[in-house]
N, C-alpha and C positions, 0 to 999 in steps of 0.2 A: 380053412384052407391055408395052408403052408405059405411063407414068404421066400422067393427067392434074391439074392443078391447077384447081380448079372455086371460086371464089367468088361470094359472094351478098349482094347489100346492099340491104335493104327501106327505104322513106322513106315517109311521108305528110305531104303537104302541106311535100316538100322537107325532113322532119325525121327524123333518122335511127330506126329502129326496129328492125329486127335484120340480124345480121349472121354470117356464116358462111363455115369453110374445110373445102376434102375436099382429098384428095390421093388418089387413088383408081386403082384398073387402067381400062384402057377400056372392058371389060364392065360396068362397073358405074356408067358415066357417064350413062344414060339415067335408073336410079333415082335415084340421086344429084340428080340436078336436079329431078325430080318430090318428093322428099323436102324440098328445101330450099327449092322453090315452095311448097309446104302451109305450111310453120312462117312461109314470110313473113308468108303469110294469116290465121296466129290466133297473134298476140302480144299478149303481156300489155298491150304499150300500145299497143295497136289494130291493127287489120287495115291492109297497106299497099294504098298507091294507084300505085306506081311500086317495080318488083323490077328489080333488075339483078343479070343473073349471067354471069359472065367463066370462059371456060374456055382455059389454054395447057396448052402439052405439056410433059413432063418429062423431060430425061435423069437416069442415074441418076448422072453425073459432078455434077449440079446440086444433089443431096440430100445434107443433114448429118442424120446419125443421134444422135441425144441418147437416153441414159436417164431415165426419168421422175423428177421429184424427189419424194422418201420426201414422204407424207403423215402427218398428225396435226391433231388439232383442239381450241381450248380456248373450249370454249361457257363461254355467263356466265349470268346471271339477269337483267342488263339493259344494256340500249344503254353507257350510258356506263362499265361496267364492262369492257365488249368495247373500248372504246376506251381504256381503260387499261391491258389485259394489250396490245394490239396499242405502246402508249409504251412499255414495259417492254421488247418485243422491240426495236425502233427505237434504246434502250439499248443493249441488248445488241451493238450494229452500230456500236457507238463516233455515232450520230447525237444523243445528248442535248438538245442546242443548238437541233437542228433537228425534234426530235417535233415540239412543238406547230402548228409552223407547217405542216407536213409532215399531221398529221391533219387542221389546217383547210381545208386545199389538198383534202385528198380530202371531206372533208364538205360542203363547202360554195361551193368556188369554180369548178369545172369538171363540166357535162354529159358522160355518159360516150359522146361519140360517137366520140371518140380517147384519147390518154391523154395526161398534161404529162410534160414531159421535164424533171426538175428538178435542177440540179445545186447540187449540197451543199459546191463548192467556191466557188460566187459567189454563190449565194442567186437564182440566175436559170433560168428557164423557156427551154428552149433548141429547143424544137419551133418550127419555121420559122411553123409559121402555127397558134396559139392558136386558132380558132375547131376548127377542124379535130382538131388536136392530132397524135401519134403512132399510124399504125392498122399494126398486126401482123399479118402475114398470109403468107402461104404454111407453112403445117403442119399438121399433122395425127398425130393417132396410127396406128402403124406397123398394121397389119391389122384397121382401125375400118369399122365395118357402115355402107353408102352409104343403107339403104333409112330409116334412121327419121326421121321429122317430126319427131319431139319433141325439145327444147333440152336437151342433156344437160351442164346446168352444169357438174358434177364433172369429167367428162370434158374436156370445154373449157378449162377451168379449167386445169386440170392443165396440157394441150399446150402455153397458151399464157405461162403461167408460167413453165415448165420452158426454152422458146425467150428469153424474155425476160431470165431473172437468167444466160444462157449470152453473150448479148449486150456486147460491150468497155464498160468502165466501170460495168455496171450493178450497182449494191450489192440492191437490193431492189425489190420492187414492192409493192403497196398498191391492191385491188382493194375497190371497192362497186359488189353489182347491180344494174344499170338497172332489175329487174324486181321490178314493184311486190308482186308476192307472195314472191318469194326475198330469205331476211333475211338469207342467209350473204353473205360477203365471206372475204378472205385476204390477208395476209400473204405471199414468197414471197421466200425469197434460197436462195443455196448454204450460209450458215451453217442454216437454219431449215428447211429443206426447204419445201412446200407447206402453211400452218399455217389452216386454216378455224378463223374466226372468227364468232360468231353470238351473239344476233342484234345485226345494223351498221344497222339502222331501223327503225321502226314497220311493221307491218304498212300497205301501199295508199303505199308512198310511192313516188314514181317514180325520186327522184334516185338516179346514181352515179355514181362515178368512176373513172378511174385514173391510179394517179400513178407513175412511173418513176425511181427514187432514182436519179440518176447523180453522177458525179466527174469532172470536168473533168482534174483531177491525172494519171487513170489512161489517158484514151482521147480519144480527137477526139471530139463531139457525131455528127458527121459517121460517122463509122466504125458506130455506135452505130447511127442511122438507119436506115443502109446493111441493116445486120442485121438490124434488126429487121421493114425494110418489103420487102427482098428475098430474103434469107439461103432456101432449099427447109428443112424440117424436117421430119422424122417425129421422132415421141415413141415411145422402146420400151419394156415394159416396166409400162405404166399399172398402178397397183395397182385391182384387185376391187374394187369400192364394196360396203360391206360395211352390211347396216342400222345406223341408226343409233342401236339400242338391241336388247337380247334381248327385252324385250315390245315385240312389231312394233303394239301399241295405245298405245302413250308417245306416240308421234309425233302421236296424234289429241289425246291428251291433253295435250302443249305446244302447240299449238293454238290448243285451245281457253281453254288459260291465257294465252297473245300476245293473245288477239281481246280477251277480258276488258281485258284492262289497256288495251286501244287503243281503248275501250266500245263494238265492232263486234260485243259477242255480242247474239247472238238469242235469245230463251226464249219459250213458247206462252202464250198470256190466253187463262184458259178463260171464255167465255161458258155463263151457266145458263136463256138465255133465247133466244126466235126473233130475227132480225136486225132489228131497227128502229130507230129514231130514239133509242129509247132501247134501255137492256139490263141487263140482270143480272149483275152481276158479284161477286163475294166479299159477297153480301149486300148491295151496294151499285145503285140505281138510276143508271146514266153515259149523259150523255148523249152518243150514236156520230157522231165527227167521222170515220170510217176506214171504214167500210163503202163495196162498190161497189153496194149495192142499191140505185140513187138515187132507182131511183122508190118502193121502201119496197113492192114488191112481192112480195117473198120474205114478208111478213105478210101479205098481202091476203087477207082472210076466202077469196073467191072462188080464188084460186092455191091454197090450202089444201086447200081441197075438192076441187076439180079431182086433187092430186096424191091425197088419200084413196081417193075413188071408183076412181083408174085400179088402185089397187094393193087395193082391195079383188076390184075385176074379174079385173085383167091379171095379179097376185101381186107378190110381192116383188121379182124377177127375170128378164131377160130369157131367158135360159136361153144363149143362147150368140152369136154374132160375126151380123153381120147378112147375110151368104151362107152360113150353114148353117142355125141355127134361130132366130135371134133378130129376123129381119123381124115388127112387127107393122104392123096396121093404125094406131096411133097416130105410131109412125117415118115414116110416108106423112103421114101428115094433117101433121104438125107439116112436115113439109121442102115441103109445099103450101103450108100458109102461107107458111112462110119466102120464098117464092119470089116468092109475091101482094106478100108485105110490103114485101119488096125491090123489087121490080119485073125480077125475072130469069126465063130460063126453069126453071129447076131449082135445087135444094137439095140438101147433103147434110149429116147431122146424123154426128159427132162425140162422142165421150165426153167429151171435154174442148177449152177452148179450146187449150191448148198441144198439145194433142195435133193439133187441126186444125190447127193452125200446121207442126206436121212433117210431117205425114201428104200433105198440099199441096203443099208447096214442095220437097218429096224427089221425089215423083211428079212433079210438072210438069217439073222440073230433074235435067239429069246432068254427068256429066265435060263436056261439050262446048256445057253452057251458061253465060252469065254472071249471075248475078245482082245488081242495082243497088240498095243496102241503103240506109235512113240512119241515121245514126250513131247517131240515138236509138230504133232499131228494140227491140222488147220482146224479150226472150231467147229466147222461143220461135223466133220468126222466125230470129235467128242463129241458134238448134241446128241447125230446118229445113234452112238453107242448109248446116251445112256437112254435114249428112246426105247431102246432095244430091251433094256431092262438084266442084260447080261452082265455076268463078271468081266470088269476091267482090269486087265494086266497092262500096266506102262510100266515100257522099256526105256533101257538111257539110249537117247540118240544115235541114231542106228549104229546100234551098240549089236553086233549079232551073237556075238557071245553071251551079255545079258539076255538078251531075247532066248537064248534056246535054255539058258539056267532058269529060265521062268517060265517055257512051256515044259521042261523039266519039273518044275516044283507044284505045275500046277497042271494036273492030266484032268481031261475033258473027253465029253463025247463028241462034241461037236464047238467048231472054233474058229476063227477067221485071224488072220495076222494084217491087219492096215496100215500102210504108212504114206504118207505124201512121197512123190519120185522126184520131186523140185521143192525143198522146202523153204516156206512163201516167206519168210523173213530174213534166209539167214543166205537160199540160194544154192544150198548143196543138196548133191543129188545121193536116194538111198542106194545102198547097196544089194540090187535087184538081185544078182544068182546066189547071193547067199539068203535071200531072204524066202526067195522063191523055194529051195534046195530045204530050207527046214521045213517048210508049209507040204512040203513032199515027203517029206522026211519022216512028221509026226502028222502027217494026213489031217493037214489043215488046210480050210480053203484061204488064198490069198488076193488079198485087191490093192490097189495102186491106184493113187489117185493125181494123175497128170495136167492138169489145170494149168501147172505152170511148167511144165513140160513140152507136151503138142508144139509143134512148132519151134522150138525152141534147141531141141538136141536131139543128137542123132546127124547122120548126115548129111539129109536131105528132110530135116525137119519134122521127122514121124515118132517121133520121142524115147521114151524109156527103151523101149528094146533094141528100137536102131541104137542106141546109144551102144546098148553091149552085145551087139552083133547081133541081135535078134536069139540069143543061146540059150534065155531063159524067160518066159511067160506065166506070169499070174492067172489067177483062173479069172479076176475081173478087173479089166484095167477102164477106170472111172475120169474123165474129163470131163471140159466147160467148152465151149461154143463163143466163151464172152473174154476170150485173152489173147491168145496169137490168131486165130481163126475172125476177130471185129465183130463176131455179131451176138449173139446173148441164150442163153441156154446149157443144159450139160447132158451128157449120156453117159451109159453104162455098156461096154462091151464085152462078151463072153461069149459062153459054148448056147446054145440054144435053149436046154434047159432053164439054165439060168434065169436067161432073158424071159423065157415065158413064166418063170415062176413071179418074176420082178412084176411083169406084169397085172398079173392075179394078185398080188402081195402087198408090193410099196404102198403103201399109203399117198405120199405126194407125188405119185402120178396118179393112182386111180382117182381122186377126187381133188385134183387140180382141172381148170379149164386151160386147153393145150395151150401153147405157142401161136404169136399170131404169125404168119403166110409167109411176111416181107424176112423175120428173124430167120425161118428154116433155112429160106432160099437164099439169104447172104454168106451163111454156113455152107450149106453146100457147094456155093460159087466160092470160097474164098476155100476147100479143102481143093479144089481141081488147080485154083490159082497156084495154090501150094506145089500139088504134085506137077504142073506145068513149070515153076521156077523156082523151083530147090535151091537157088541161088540168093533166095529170100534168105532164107535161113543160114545160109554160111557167111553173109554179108554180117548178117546177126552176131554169129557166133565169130569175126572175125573183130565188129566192133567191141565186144568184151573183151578181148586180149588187148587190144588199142588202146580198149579206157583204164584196164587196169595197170598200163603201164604209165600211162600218162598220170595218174593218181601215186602212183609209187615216186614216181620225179617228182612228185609238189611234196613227198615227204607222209602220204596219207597212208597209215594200213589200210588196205581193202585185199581179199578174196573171192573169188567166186568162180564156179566153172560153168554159171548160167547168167542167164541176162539178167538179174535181178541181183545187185552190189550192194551190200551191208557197208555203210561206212558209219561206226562204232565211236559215239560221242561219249556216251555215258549220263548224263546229268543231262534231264531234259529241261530244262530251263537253256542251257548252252547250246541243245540239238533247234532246239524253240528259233533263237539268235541266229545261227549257221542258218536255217531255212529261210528264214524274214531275211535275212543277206543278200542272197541266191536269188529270190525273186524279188527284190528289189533291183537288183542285176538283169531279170529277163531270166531266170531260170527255174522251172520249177522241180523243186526235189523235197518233198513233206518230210518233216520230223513223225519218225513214228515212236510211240512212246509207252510206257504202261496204261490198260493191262495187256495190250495188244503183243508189247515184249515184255520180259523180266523188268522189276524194278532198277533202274540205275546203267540199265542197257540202252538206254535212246539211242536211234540212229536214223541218218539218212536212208532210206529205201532205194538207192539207185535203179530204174527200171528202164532198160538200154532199147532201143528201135532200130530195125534194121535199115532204116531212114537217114539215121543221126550219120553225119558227116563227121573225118577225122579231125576237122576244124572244131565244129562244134565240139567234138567229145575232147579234146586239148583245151579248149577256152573253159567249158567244165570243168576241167578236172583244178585250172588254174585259180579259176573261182572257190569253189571247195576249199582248196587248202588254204589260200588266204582267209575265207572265215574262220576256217577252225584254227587256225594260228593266233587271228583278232582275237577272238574269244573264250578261246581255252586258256589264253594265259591272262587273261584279264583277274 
């Protein structure tokens, strides 16, 4: 049976983002491809927009057989210690002269989308074209499994190591991961075998390199090339990945000791009090910069009661999934509203927002649809989709031009276009009639997911479409129950169909146990509170012009035309300081930090109530800017 060579090289927006080799029988060339299409679709540094994957044939006269090179590893306790034992090796290789310059070549000077070809006899870079660099390919390990998606670093590692220090002239190689959550790197000659190094960067960082030790004295640059960009290789022999400690819970536990030092850990604020404007906290009165109840209806006397009464009536508990015994007469009433409120013909109510999110976009979508994402889609949404098991197209931020160049590039039978209508970090709203307008355009269905919308915008608080006159409508506009509305749950609204297919279909609704009684009926009572004092919500939307002018007088950039105010620190260790400030003051405003935003994005979350007084939101905004003055120029 014939061998085939199968490569794969993923880009977004022409930048490179992963990349992969099989060498494979030809039964196994079908998974194979569908294996290295998935991992395109979910890398660390983002999903591609553009996969190319090249398959030739292989004689077996074209195949060199190598043995894998012995492994060993010398972890350290921190970055620059790891970059000391890896100079010491570099010694060891008669290189002394040229460590330094040779470490700051991989730390610092070169994107790992190829590798430098540096020889150690002239102090020159000898890859023909620097942008590009040296890219290694044809090998693989000798009877390596075609079906799995996942990036099996070690593995790879190894193959390509092992091809590499086999190659004329090459003394050593010198690897750092492009992948922002992988801290290992390596070392790799015939004197040293394969030596993992860790950790070679902070946690979230994206850079890496590789650098390719050569000797001009020993080999042609030329010969070298040759080898390394065409030479067929299998690797025999791979050693066992073997855990990498005997308590298989250490590994959670350096971790969570990396996160620490890189101030990306997370810990719980216990609240002793209902959600409002203000709160209780370790004995302490703080007033709530972080809450999504904007409209301060999770307290509303009236919500309260409502949820009381239902669970004195209905009990604690639904009793079970809403097609065996958990339908009540309240789960009707509320998805009636929902539907009047909306303006659609049907509803369906959810346990959770994120769970509506999966529950949707898994059912609507399969293997044979595409789904058109944008880049700042809420994480629900991405699980959704890739539950769904469909092609992902992401778009740049509600970019509508991008968007239609890429339902352009990429024609479907069937397709849905998603995007948050309030998006949950940054607080800008998408551009609904254009979005709406292409999903009509190229007969795609379209959902909107309003979470942080409802309540929020629009005139009288009814969201995305009150916002633009009501002109143009999605075929499923998606919210939560657990933000401006105080009480917990999310729905899905649309034309009837829909909603009955949802029903037959979603997975987390049909085999979730419903909603218990008190949650439905706080929903319902707090959507009539709404439409009864629409006054909520322009108090709302009157306090964000207030705060953001008050933020501009302390000197602060902020933006936003929702209640939810990005104020843009950058360095979370600084965002860390500004927050500990703030509520050390009586105010809470959480640093949010990677992976939740971009690396080096940290920011306050500002999250506005229609409660907050112009007093309060001045002494805020006053507070704010003096920390971030403390401490940004510290």
């Amino acid at each position: 049976m014939p061998l085939y060579s199968i490569k794969m090289r993923a880009a977004k927006d022409d930048l490179h983002v992963s990349g992969a080799e099989r060498i494979i029988p030809q039964n196994a060339v079908s998974s194979a491809v569908s294996a290295l299409t998935e991992r395109a679709l979910h890398h660390g540094l983002g999903r591609a927009d553009f996969i190319n994957i090249k398959m030739e044939e292989v004689t077996p006269a074209q195949l060199e057989y190598l043995d894998a090179l012995p492994v060993s590893k010398r972890p350290a306790p921190t970055v620059e210690e790891t970059y000391q034992i890896m100079r010491s090796m570099l010694c060891e290789l008669g290189l002394e002269a040229k460590a330094d310059e040779l470490i700051d070549l991989l730390r610092h000077n070169h994107p790992m989308r190829g590798a430098v070809l540096y020889d150690v006899a002239t102090s020159q870079r000898l890859e023909p074209d620097h942008e590009r660099g040296i890219r290694v390919t044809y090998m693989d390990a000798e009877g390596a499994a075609s079906t799995s998606s996942g990036k099996n670093h070690f593995r790879e590692a190894i193959v390509l190591a092992t091809k590499v220090v086999h190659a004329p002239g090459i003394i050593a190689e010198l690897c750092l991961s492009d992948d922002p959550d992988y801290l290992v790197g390596y070392l790799a000659s015939l004197k040293h075998g394969y030596v993992r190094l860790m950790p070679m960067k902070e946690l979230g960082n994206p850079h890496g390199g590789r650098v390719f030790i050569f000797d001009s004295t020993k080999a042609k640059a030329e010969d070298a090339i040759n080898y390394l960009e065409k030479q067929r290789v299998l690797v025999r022999g791979l050693p066992v990945e073997k855990p990498a400690n005997p308590d298989p819970q250490q590994i959670f536990a350096d971790e969570l000791k990396q996160l620490k030092e890189q101030n990306l850990y997370r810990s719980l604020r216990t609240m002793d009090s209902e959600q409002s404007s203000y709160v209780e906290m370790q004995g302490r009165k703080i007033l709530m910069f972080a809450s999504n109840s904007y409209l301060d209806l999770a307290a509303d006397a009236r919500v309260k009661q409502a949820a009381a009464d239902a669970a004195l009536q209905w009990g604690a508990g639904s009793g079970g999934s809403r097609l065996t015994t958990g339908n009540t007469a309240l789960h009707e009433a509320l998805e009636s509203k929902l539907a009047q409120f909306k303006g659609t013909e049907a509803a369906l109510v959810f346990n959770t927002g994120y769970m509506a999110n999966v529950g949707i976009i898994s059912a609507l979508c399969n293997s044979e649809s595409v789904i058109f994402s944008d880049e700042y889609n809420h994480a629900s949404i991405i699980d959704g989709a890739r539950l769904s098991k469909s092609r992902i197209v992401v778009y740049k931020h509600n970019d509508m031009q991008d968007l239609e160049a890429k339902i352009l590039a990429t024609p479907c039978s069937r397709g849905l276009i998603v995007s948050d209508a309030v998006f949950s970090m940054d607080g800008d709203i998408v551009d609904l009639p254009a979005l709406v307008a292409l999903g009509k355009k190229y007969h795609l269905l379209t959902m909107i997911d309003e979470a942080h919308a409802t309540g929020v915008i629009g005139k009288t608080g009814h969201g995305t479409l009150e916002h633009f006159d009501s002109t143009c409508k999605p075929d499923i506009l998606m919210g939560t129950l657990s933000k401006a509305l105080g009480s917990e749950g999310g729905y899905a609204c649309a034309s009837k169909v829909i909603i009955d297919y949802l029903k037959n279909k979603a997975r987390s609704f049909i085999f979730a146990t419903s909603q218990a009684p008190a949650a439905l009926a706080a929903a319902l009572r707090a959507i009539e509170v709404l439409e009864e004092e629409p006054q909520r919500a322009q108090s709302l939307q009157h306090n964000v012009d207030f705060f953001l002018n008050a933020l501009h007088a302390e000197g602060v950039e902020a933006y936003s035309p929702t209640a939810i105010i990005p104020v843009i620190i950058g360095d979370e260790a600084t965002a860390l300081q500004v927050a500990d400030e703030l509520l050390a003051n009586g105010v809470l405003a959480p640093a949010i930090r990677y992976p939740t935003v971009a690396k080096g994005t940290a920011r306050l979350r500002i999250a506005l109530m229609a409660t907050h007084t112009e007093a309060e939101l001045a002494q805020t905004a006053k507070l704010i800017g003096a920390s971030i003055r403390k401490y940004k120029n510290n």
